[in-house]
N, C-alpha and C positions, 0 to 999 in steps of 0.2 A: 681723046679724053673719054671715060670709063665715067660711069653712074654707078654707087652702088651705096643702094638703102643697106643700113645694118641696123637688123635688129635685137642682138642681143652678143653681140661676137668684137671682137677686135678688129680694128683695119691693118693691124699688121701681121697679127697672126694668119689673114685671106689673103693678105698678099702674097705672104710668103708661099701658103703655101699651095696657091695655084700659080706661081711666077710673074705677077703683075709688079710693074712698079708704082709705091707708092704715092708718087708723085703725081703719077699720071691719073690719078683718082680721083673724081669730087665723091665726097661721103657726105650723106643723109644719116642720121643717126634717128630709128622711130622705135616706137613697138608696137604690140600685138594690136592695140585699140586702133593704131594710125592706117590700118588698112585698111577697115573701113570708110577713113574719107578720101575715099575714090578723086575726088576735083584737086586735092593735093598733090597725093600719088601722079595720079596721070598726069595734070601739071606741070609738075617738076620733072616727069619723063621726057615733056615734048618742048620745055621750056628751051631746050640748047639739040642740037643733032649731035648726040653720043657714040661713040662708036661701037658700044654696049652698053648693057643694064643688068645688072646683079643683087640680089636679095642675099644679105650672109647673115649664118645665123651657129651657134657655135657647133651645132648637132643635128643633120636631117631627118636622124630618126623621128626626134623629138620636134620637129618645127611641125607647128599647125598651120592651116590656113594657106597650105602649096597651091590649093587648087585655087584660090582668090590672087596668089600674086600670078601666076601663069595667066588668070584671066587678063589682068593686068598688062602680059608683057600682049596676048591676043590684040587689045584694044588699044595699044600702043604703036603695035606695030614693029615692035623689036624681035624677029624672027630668031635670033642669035642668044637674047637670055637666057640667064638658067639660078637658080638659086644653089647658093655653093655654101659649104662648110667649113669651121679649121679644121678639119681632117684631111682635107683636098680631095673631099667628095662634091660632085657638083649632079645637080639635077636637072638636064639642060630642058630648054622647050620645044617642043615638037607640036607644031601645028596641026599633024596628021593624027599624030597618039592625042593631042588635048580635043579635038572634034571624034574619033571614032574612039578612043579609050575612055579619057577622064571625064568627060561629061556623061557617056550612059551608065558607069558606075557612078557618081555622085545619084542620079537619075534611080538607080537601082536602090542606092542606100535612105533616100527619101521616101520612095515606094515601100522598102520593109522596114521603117519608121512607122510609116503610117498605119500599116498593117498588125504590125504589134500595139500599139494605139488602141487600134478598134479590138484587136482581140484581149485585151487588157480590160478596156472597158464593155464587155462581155460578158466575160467571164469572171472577172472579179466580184459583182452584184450578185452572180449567181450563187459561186462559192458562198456569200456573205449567207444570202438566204439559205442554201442548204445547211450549212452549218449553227446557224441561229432557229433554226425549224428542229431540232433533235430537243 
């Protein structure tokens, strides 16, 4: 038996088109907001021992919030998920890439967050006075 949250996709159109039988699937149907209650999510991961766990969503390009359901499958313990697409793309999880890849870019991108921040609120006051001083 197969786990798979769907958040915005069909369960027949991901079955098909990664080869899973439909049958063999319990679906969770959530969206964007429901990721954040983590006590659910996790939950219902650990509720039953799955033989997998999958996030489908209609388009990877476009899915947000990859690096919160990977954290997910981290603290679940499902070494094998992956978040998959109707295109029969799938994004699997990598313990190795999500500790030395995804979390120092997330890291990186909070840092020049902050940075434009400070240099925004800088620089901005200054522009204001030079330009109101003519």
């Amino acid at each position: 038996m197969k786990l798979m949250f769907l958040i915005d996709a069909k369960k027949e159109k991901l079955c098909s088109a990664h080869g899973m039988n439909p049958d063999d699937v319990e679906v969770v149907k959530i969206d964007d907001k429901w990721l954040a209650k983590r006590k659910i999510i996790l939950g219902k991961m650990k509720e039953k021992k799955y033989e997998n766990v999958y996030f489908g969503c209609i388009k990877l390009d476009y899915q947000r919030f990859q690096f919160f359901m990977k954290l997910y499958f981290l603290l679940s313990g499902y070494i094998g998920g992956a978040i998959i697409d109707e295109e029969g793309r799938a994004n699997k999880f990598s313990f190795v890439k999500f500790i030395f890849k995804e979390i120092p870019m997330i890291i990186i991108e909070a840092v020049a967050s902050v940075i434009v921040i400070i240099y925004s609120y800088i620089k901005f006051p200054i522009m204001k006075w030079y330009l109101t001083k003519k």
